[in-house]
C-alpha positions as a Markdown table, in Angstrom:
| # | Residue | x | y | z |
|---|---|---|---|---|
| 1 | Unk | -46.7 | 221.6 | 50.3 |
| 2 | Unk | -49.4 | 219.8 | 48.2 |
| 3 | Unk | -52.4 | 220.3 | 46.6 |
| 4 | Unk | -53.8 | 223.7 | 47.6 |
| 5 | Unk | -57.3 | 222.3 | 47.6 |
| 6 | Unk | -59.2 | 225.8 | 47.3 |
| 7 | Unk | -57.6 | 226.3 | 44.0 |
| 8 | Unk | -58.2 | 222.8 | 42.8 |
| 9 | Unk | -62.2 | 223.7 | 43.7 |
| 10 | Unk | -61.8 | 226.5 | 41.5 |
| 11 | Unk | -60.2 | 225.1 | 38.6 |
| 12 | Unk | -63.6 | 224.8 | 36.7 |
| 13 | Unk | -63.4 | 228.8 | 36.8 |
| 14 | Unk | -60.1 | 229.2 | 36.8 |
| 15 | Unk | -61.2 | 231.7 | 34.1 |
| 16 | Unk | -62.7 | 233.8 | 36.7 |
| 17 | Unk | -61.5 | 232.7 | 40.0 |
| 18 | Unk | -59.2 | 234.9 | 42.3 |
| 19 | Unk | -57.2 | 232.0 | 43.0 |
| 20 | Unk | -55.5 | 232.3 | 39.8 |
| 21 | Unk | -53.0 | 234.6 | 37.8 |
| 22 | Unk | -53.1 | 235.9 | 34.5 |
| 23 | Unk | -50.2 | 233.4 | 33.8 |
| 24 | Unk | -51.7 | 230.5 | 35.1 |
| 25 | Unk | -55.1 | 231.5 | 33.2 |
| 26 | Unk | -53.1 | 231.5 | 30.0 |
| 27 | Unk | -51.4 | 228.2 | 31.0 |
| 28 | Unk | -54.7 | 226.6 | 32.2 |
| 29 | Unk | -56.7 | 227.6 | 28.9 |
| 30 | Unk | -53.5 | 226.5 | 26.7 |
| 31 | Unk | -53.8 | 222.9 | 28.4 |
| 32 | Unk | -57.8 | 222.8 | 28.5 |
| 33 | Unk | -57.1 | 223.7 | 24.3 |
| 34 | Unk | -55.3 | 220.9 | 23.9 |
| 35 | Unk | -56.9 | 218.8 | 25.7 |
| 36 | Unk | -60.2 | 219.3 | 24.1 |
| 37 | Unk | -59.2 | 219.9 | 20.3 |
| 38 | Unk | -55.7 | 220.9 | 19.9 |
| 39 | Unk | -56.5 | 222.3 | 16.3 |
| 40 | Unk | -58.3 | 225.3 | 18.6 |
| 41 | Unk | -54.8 | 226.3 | 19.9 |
| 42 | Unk | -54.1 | 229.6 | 17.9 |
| 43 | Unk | -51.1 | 231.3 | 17.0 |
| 44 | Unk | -51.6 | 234.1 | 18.9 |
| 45 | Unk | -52.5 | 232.0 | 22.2 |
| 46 | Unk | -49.0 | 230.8 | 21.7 |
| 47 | Unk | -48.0 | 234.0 | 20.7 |
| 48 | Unk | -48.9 | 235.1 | 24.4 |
| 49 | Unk | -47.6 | 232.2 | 26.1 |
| 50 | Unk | -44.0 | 232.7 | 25.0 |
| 51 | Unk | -44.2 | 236.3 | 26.1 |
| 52 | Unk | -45.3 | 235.6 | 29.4 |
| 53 | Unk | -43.2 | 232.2 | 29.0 |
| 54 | Unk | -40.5 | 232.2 | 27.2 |
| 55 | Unk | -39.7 | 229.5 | 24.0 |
| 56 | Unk | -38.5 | 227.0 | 26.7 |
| 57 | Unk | -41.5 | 228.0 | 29.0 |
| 58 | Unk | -44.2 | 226.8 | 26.2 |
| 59 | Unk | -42.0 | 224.2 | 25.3 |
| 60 | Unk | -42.1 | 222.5 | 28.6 |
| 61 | Unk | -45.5 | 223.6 | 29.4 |
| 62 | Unk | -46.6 | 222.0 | 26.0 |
| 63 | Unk | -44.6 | 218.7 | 26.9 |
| 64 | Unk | -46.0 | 218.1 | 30.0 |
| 65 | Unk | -49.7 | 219.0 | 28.9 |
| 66 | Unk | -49.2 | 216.1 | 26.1 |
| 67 | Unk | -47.3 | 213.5 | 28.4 |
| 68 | Unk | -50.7 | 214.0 | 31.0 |
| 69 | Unk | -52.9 | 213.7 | 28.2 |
| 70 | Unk | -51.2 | 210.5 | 27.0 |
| 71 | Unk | -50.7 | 209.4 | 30.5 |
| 72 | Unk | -55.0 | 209.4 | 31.0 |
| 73 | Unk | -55.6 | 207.6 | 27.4 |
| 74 | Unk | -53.3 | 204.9 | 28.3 |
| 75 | Unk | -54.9 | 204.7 | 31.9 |
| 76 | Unk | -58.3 | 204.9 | 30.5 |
| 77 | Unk | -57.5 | 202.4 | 27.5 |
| 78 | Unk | -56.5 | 199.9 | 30.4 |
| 79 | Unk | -58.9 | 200.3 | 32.3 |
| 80 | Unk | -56.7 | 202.0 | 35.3 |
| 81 | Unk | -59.2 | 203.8 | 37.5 |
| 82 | Unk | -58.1 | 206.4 | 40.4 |
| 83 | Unk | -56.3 | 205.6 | 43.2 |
| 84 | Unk | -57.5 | 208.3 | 45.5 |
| 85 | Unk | -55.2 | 210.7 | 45.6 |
């Protein structure tokens, strides 16, 4: 199906935006935490994930945020620019 292209518009406010759940607020603030300074990343944010998640759930999740994140240093270290997607 692709990108829904309304909810990447809102992802700035995914916080607030209707185009989002509760679960993919706590998934979306659990990656921008990570992202930014993963020593912000509190125990009872992943407390909340692995209700809503499951062990497995933030597992993966948690994976997949740090594979993207080493994915755009390596780009960025190389000097890999978009490709327009």
């Amino acid at each position: 199906d692709g990108l829904d292209m309304v909810r990447l518009k809102d992802i700035d406010d995914y916080a607030t935006s209707p185009s989002f759940s509760e679960d993919e607020r706590a998934g979306i603030a659990y990656a921008a935490a990570m992202t930014t300074d993963p020593h912000t990343v509190t125990a009872d944010q992943v407390a909340d994930l692995r209700r809503r998640f499951g062990d497995k759930g933030v597992m993966e999740l948690t994976y997949q945020i740090g594979v993207e994140n080493m994915r755009a240093r390596m780009n960025s270290a190389l000097g890999i620019t978009e490709q327009g997607f």
